[in-house]
N, C-alpha and C positions, 0 to 999 in steps of 0.2 A: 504493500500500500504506500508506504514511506518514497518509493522508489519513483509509482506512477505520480504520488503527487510532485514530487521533485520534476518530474520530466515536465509535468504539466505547466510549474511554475516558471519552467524555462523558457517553456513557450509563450507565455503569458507576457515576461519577459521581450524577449525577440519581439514580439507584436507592438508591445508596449512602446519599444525602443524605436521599433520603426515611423510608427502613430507620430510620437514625438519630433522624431524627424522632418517626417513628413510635414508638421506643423511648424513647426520654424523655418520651413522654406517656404510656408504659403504666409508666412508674418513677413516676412524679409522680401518675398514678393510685395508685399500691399505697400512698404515703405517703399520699394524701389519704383512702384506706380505714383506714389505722392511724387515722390523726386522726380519723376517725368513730367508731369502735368504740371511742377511749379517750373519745372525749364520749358514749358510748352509757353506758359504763361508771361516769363521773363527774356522769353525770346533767345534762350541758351544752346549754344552748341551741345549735341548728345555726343556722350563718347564711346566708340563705337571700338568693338575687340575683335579679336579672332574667336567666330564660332560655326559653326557645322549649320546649317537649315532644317537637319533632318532630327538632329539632339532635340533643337528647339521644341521643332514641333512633335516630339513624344514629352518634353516638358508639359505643353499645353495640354495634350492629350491626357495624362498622367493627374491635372488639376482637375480633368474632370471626371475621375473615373470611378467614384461614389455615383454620381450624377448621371451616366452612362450604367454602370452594371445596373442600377433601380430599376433602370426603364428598359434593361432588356436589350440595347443598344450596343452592337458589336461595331467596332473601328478596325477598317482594314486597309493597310497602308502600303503603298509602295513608290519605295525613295528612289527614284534613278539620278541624282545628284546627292552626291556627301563629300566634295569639294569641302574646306574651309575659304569661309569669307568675312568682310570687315562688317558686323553688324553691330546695332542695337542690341542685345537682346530682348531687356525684358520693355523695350517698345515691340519687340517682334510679340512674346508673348503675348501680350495686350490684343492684339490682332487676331491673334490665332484661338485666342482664349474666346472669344464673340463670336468669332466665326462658327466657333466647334459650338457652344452653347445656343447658338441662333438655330443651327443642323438640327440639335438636339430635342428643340422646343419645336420647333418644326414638325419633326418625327414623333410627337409627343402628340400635339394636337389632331394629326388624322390618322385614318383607320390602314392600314398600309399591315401586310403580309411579311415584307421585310425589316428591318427596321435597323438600317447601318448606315453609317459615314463612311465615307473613300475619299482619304489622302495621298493625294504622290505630288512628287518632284522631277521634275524635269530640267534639262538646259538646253536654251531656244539662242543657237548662235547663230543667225541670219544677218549676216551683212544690209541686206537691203532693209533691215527694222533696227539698224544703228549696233550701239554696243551690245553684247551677250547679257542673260538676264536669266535668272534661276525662276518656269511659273510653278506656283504651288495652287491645285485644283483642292478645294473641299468638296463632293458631293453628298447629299443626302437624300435619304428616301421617302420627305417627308410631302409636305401640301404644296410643294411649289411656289408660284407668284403669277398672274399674268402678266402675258411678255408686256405690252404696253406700260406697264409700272417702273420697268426693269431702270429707267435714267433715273427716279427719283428715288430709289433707293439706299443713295447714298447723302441724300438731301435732310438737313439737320432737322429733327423735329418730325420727319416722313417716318411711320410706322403701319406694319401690315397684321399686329398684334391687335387682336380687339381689349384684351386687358391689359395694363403695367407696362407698356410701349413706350418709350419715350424719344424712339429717334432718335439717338446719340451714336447708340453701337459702331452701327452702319458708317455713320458719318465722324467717326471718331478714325474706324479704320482706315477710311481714304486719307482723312488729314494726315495721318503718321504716316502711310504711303508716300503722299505728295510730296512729304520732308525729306526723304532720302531718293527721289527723281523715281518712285514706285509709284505704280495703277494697283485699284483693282476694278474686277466686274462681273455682275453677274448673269445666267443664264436658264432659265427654265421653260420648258415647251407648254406650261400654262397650269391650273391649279391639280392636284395632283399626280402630277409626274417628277416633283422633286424639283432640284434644285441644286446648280452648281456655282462656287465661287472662286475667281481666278485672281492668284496675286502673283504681283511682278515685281522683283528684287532684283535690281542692278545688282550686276556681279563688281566686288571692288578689291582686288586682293595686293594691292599694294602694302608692300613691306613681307607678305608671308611668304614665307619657302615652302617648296614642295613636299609635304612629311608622306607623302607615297599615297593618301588618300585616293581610292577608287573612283570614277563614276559608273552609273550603270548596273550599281548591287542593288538588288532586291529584296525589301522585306515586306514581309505580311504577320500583323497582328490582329487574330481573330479574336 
């Protein structure tokens, strides 16, 4: 008995330790959103590091993933870009954080058979569309939008929610986009067939060296 309980407390433990963890990165996250939004506000240069696209966005992923197992909600991802590049992060996160929770609610509110997100990454080098640029697709299986809405929703105070809407999201993630010479946009063939959303990240890798990073790996998390 001594033994099982021991085993148990260790587990208990572990879980505990991780919980914790887990919790001091989503505090430390909220302080790093203050600090953006008062450099939004003071008109401050962000200072941008060397990080991966595809780390980020299992960070985002990762914040919502209470919120995603509740509802039944599988995320299936594939990265064909894991380059290091100079970024934001957690103005990336912010981004990605809305995106995945818009998907989310989306899929929340209609009756849909499937009920998943599809994130990948790509790299779109076309000469004739200027410098190289990492898109990162969110789709989701949820109510869509009609196409005719599709320019205003990025428009401050535009909401497709009938409750607790407030049009920021949307229009919070273009503005950070626009900061670092990034679009986004979105796509849906009209009210239940879902809905996809496209973000563009200049690629900028000045100063970094090559650490042997691949493009063109695959992963999938169901």
């Amino acid at each position: 008995y001594m033994k099982l309980l021991s085993g148990r407390m260790a587990e208990d433990h572990q879980r505990i330790s991780r919980d914790v963890e887990f919790l001091e990165e989503q505090v430390q996250h909220i302080c790093n959103v203050i600090t953006l939004q008062q450099s939004y506000a003071k008109g401050d240069r962000l200072v941008r590091e060397e990080h991966r696209i595809d780390e980020i966005l299992m960070d985002s992923i990762r914040m919502h993933s209470d919120m995603l197992d509740k509802n039944g909600i599988r995320v299936k991802t594939d990265f064909a870009y894991r380059e290091p590049m100079l970024l934001n992060r957690h103005q990336l996160i912010q981004v990605f954080v809305n995106l995945i929770k818009n998907a989310s609610q989306s899929i929340e509110s209609w009756v849909s058979d499937e009920k998943a997100i599809y994130i990948a990454t790509r790299l779109i080098d076309d000469p004739t569309k200027g410098d190289p640029f990492v898109e990162v697709s969110i789709r989701d299986t949820g109510g869509g939008f009609p196409r005719e809405i599709k320019d205003q929703l990025f428009t401050f105070g535009f909401t497709t929610k009938n409750e607790g809407g407030k049009g920021f999201g949307l229009h919070f993630c273009a503005t950070c986009l626009q900061g670092i010479h990034g679009s986004i946009r979105a796509e849906s063939d009209g009210p239940g067939t879902g809905a996809t959303f496209f973000v563009y990240i200049p690629i900028d890798k000045t100063g970094i060296k090559n650490k042997g990073h691949e493009a063109n790996v695959h992963a999938q998390v169901a």
